[in-house]
C-alpha positions in Angstrom: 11.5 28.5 6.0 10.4 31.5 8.3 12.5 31.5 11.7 10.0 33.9 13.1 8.9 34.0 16.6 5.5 36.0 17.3 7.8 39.0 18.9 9.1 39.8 15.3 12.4 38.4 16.6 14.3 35.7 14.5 14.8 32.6 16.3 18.2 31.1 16.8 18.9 28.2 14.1 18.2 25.0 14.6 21.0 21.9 14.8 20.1 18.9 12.8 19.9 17.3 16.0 16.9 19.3 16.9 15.5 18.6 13.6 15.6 14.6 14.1 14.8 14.7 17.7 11.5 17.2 17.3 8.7 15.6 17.3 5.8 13.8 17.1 6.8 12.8 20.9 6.3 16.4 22.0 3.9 15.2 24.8 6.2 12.8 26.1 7.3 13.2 29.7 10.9 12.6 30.2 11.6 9.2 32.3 14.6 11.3 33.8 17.5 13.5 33.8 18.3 14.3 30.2 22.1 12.6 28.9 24.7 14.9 27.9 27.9 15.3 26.1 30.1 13.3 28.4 33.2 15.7 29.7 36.3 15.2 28.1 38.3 14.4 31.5 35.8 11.1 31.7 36.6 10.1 28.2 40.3 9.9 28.8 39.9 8.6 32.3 37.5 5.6 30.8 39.7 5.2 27.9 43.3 5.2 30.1 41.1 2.6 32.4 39.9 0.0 29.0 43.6 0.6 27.8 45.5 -0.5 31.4 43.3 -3.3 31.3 44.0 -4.1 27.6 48.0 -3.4 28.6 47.3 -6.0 31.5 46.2 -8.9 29.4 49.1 -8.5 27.1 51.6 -8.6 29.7 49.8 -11.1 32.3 49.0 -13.7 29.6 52.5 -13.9 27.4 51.2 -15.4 24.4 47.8 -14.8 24.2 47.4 -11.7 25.5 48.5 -9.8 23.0 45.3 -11.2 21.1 42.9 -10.7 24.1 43.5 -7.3 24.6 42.6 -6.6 20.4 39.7 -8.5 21.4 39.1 -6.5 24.5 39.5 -3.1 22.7 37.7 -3.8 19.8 34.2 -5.4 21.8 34.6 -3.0 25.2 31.7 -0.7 24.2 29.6 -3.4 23.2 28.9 -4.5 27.0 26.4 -3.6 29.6 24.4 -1.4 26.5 27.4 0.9 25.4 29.4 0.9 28.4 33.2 -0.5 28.7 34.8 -1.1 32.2 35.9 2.5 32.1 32.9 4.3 30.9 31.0 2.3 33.2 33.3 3.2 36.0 33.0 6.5 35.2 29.1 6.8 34.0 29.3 7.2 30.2 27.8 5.1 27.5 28.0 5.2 23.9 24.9 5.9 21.7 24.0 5.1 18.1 23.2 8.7 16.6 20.5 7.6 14.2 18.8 5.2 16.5 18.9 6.4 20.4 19.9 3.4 21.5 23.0 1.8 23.4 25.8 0.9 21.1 26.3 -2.6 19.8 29.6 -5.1 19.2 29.4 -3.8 16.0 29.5 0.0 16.4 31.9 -1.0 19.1 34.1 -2.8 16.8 33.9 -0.1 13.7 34.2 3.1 16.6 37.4 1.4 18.2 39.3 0.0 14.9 41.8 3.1 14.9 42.8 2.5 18.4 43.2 -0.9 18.2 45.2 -0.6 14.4 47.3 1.5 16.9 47.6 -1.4 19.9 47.9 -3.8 16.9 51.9 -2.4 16.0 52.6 -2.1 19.6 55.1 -5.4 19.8 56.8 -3.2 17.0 60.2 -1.1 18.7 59.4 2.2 18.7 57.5 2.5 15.5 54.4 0.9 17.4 54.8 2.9 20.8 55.1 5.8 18.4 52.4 4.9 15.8 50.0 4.8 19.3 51.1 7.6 20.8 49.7 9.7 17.1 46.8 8.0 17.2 45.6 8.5 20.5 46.6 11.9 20.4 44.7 12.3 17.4 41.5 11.0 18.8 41.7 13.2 22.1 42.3 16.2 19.5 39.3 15.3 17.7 37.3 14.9 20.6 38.3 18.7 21.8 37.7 19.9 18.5 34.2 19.1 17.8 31.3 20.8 19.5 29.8 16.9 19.8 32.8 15.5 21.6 32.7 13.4 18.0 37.0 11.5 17.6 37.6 9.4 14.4 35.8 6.2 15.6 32.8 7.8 16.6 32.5 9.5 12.9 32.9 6.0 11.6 30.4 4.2 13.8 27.7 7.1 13.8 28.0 6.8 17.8 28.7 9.4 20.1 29.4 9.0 24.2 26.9 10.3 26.6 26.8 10.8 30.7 24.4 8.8 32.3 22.4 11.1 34.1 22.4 9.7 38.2 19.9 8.2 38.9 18.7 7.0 35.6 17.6 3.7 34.5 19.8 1.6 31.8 17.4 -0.1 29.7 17.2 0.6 26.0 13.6 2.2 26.2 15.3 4.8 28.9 17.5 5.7 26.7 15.8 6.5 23.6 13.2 8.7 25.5 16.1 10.7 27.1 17.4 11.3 24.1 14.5 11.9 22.3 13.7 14.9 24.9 17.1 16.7 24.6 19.9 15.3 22.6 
């Protein structure tokens, strides 16, 4: 493949992003603001807000809550087309790489399963606070470590979390043209 531009100058190379996202949609005017890799002070803010109100079910509901904040942690990205109470709060929604499209229950479910295998050992002393504290911390180093903004679950679930551009509708269709003209 020749990365030739007509100056003689070799072009910078391209992501595999680029690659999937080039197009026969070249003509296609954006319907907004393009999404971006959310910033990494959102994500934990989101994620500190989804995990207060995961800690609040468990301790405001004795013996169910336990159980409704798995089920909380595990379907939260699954609402409102990829958005939790925090990301919403915060404007950040989770996409499916492949297919630019909100994330569903299920990619909520596979992307959240090491958090909630954490939350899951929390009734156990110390091992479980411990055990959560690892995994968390593991996640957030993840996050700062890829150029993506990619932690454990989002590897799983092929997803990755994007700002919603101000402004910007929330349908499906929205979506997959924004990030069809720059993600």
């Amino acid at each position: 493949m020749n990365n030739d531009t007509p100056s003689g100058q070799e072009s910078p190379p391209r992501s595999p992003d680029s690659d999937r996202n080039s197009n026969d949609d070249a003509g296609m005017e954006s319907a907004g603001p393009e999404p971006r890799k959310a910033n990494i002070l959102h994500r934990t803010i989101a994620r500190v807000i989804d995990l207060l109100i995961a800690l609040a079910f468990y301790k405001v509901i004795p013996s169910v809550g336990f159980w409704f904040a798995l089920v909380y942690l595990f379907i939260a990205d699954g609402f409102w087309s990829g958005q939790s109470v925090g990301k919403k709060l915060l404007g950040l929604r989770v996409l499916r790489c492949k297919a630019p499209e909100a994330a569903s229950f299920k990619e909520s479910i596979i992307r959240n399963f090491p958090i909630v295998a954490g939350f899951f050992l929390l009734p156990i002393p110390l091992v479980g606070w411990l055990f959560l504290t690892v995994v968390l911390g593991l996640e957030f180093l993840m996050v700062v470590g890829s150029t993506e903004g990619l932690r454990i679950g989002d590897e799983l679930a092929d997803t990755v979390i994007r700002d919603i551009p101000s402004g910007s509708r929330t349908n499906d269709n929205n979506i997959k043209e924004q990030t069809n003209n720059g993600v």
